[in-house]
Backbone as ProteinMPNN parsed JSONL, in Angstrom:
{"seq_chain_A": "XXXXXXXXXXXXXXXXXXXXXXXXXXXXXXXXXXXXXXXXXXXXXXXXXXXXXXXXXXXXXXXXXXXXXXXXXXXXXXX", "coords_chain_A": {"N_chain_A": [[114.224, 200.085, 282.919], [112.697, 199.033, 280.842], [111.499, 196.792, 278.314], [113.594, 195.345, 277.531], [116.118, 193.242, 277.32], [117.205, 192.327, 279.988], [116.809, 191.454, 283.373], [116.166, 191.794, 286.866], [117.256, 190.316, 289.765], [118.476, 190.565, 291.768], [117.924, 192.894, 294.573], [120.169, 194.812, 296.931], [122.483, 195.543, 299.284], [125.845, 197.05, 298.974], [127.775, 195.092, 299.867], [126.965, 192.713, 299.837], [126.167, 192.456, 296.96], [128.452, 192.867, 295.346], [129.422, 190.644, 295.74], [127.966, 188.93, 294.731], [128.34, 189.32, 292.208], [130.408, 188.877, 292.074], [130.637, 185.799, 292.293], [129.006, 185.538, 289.345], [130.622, 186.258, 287.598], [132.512, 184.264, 287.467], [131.413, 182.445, 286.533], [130.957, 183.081, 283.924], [129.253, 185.464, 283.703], [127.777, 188.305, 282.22], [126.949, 190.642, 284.486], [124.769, 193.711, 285.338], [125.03, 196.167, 287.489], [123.107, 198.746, 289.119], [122.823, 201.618, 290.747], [120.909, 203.632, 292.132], [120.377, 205.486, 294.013], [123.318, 206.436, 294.187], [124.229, 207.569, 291.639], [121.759, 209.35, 291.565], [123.242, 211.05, 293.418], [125.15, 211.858, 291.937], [124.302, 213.492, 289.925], [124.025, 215.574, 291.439], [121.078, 215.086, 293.093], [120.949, 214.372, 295.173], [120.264, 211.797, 297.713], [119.28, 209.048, 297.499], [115.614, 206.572, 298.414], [116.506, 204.246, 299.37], [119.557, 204.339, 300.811], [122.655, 203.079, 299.537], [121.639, 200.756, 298.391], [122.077, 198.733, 295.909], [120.933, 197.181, 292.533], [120.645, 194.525, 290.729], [121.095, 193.025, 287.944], [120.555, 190.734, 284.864], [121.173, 188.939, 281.548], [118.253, 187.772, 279.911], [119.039, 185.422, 278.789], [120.432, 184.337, 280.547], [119.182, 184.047, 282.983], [118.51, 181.581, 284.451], [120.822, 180.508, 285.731], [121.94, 182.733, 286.986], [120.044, 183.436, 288.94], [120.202, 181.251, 290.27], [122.625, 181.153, 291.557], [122.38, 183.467, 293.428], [120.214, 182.637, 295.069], [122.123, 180.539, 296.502], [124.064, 182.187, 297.514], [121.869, 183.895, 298.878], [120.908, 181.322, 300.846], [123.507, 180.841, 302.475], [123.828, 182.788, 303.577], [121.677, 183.189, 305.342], [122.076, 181.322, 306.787]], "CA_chain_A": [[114.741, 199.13, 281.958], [111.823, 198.451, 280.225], [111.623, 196.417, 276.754], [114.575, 195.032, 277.719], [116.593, 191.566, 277.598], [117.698, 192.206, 280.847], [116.233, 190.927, 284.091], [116.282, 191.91, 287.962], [117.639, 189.252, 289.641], [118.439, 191.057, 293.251], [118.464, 194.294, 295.274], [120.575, 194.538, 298.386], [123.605, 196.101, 300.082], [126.874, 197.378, 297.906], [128.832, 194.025, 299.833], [126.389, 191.616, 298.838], [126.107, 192.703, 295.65], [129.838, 192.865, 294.633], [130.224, 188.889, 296.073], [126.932, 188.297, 293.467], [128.813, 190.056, 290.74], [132.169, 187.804, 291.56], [130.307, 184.282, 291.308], [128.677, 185.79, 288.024], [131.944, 186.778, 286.621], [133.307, 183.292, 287.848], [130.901, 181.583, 285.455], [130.893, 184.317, 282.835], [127.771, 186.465, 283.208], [128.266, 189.58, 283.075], [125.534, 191.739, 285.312], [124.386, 194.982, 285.095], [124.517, 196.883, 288.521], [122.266, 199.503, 288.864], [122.035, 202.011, 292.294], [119.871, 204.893, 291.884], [120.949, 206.633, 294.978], [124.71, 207.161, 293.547], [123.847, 208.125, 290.38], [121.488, 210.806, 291.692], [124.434, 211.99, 294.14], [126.562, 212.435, 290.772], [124.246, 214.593, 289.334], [123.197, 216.35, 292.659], [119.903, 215.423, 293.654], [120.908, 214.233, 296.87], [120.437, 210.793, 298.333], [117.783, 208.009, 297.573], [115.254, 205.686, 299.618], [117.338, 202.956, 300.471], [121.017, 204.247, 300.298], [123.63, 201.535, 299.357], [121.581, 199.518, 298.107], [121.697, 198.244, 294.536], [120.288, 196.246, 291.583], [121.709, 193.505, 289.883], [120.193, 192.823, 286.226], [121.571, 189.95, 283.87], [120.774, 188.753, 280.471], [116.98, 186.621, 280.188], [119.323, 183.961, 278.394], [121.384, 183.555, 281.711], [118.455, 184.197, 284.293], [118.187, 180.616, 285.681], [122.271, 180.261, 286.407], [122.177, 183.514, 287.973], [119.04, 183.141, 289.498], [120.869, 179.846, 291.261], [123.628, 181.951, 291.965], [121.84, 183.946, 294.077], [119.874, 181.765, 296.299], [123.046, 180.294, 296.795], [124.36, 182.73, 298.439], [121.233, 183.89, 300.209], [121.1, 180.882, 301.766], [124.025, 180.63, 303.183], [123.624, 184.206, 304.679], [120.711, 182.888, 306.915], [122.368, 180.163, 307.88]], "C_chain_A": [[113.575, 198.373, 281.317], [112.136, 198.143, 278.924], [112.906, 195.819, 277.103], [115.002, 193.487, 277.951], [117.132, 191.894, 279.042], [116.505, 192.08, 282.537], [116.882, 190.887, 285.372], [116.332, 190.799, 288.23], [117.677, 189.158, 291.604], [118.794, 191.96, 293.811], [119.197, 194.041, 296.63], [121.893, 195.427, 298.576], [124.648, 196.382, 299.037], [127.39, 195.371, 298.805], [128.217, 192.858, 299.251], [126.525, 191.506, 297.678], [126.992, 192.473, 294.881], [130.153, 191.165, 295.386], [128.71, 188.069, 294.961], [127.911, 188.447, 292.386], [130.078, 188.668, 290.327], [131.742, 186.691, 291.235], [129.801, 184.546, 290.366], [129.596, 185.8, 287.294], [132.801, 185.048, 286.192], [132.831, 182.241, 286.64], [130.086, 182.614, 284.146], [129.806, 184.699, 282.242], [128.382, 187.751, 283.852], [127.444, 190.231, 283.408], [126.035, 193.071, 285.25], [123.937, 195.432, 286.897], [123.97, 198.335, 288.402], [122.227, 199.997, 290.495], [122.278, 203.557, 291.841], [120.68, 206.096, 292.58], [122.536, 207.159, 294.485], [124.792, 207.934, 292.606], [122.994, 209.518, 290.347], [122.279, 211.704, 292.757], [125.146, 212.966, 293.721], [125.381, 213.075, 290.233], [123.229, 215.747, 290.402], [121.76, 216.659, 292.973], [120.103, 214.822, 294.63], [120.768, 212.833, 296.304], [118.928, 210.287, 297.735], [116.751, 207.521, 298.444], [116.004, 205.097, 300.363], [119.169, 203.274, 300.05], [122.127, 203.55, 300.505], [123.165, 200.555, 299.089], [121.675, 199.641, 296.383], [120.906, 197.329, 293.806], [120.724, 195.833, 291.301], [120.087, 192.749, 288.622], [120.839, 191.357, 285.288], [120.693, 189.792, 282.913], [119.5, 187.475, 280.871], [117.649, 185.345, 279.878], [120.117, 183.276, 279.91], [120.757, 183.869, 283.29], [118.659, 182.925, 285.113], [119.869, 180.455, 286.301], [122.463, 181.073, 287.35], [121.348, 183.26, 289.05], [119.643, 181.916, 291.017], [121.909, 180.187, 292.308], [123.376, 182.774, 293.324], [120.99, 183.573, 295.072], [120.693, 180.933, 296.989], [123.181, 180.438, 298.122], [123.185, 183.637, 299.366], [121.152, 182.47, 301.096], [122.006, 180.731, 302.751], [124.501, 182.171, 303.81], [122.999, 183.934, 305.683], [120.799, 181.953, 307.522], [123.605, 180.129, 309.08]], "O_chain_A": [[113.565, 197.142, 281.303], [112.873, 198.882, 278.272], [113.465, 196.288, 276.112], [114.356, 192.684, 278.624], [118.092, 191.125, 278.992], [115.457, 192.724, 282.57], [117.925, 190.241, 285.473], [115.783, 189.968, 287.506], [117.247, 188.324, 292.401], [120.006, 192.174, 293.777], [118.832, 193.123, 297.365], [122.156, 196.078, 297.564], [124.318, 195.867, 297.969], [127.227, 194.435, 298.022], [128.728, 192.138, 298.393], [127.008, 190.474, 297.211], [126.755, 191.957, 293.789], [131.308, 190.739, 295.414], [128.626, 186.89, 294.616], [128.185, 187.458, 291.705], [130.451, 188.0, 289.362], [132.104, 186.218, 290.158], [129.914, 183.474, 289.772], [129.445, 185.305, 286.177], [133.399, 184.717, 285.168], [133.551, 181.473, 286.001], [128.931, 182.686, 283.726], [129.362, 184.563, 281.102], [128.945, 188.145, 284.874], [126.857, 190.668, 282.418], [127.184, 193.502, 285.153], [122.876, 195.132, 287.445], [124.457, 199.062, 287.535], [121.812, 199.262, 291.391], [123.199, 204.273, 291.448], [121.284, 207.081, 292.155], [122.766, 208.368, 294.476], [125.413, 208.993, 292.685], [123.201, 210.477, 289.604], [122.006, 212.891, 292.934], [125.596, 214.023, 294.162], [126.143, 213.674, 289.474], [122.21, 216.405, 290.194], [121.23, 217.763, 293.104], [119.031, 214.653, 295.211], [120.96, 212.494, 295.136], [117.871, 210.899, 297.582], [116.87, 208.075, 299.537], [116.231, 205.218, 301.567], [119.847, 202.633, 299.247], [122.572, 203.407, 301.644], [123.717, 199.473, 299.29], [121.324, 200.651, 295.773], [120.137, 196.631, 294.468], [121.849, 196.332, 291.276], [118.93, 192.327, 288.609], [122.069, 191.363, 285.348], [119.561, 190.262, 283.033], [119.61, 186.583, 281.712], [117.241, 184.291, 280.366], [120.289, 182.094, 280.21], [121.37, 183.935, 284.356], [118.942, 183.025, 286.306], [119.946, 180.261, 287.514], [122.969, 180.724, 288.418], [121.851, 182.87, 290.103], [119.466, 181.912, 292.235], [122.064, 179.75, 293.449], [124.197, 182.687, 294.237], [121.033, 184.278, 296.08], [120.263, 180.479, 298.05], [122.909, 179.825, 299.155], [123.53, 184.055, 300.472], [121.409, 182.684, 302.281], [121.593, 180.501, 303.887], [125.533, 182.396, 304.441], [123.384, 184.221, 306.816], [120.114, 181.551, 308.462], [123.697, 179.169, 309.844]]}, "name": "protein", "num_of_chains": 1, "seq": "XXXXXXXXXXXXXXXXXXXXXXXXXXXXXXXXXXXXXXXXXXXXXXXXXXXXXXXXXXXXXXXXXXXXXXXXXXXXXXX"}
């Protein structure tokens, strides 16, 4: 995703990922998931590095909300 308005934000697990997506949605960003390993399943090259994990991308104008979003809820994973 180079040249791009869009901006990594956080890689991690499919469940994480889809409870990022819902507080994004909740305050209406919409993210761009991204996992490699599925995508080369569907066109049969087998399996990735890290399989199940994904990317999560959003727009540069709505990096710091997400951004917030996301330490959020890591913190209250390690706590």
């Amino acid at each position: 995703m180079t040249d791009s308005n869009y901006i990594k934000i956080f890689t991690g697990d499919f469940i994480i990922v889809q409870r990022i997506i819902s507080e994004l949605k909740s305050i209406n960003i919409n993210a761009i998931v991204k996992d490699t390993t599925e995508s080369a399943r569907l066109a049969g090259f087998g399996g990735g590095i890290l399989p199940g994990f994904q990317e999560v991308f959003v727009n540069k104008d709505e990096l710091d909300k997400a951004v917030h979003i996301v330490e959020n809820i890591s913190s209250e994973l390690k706590s």
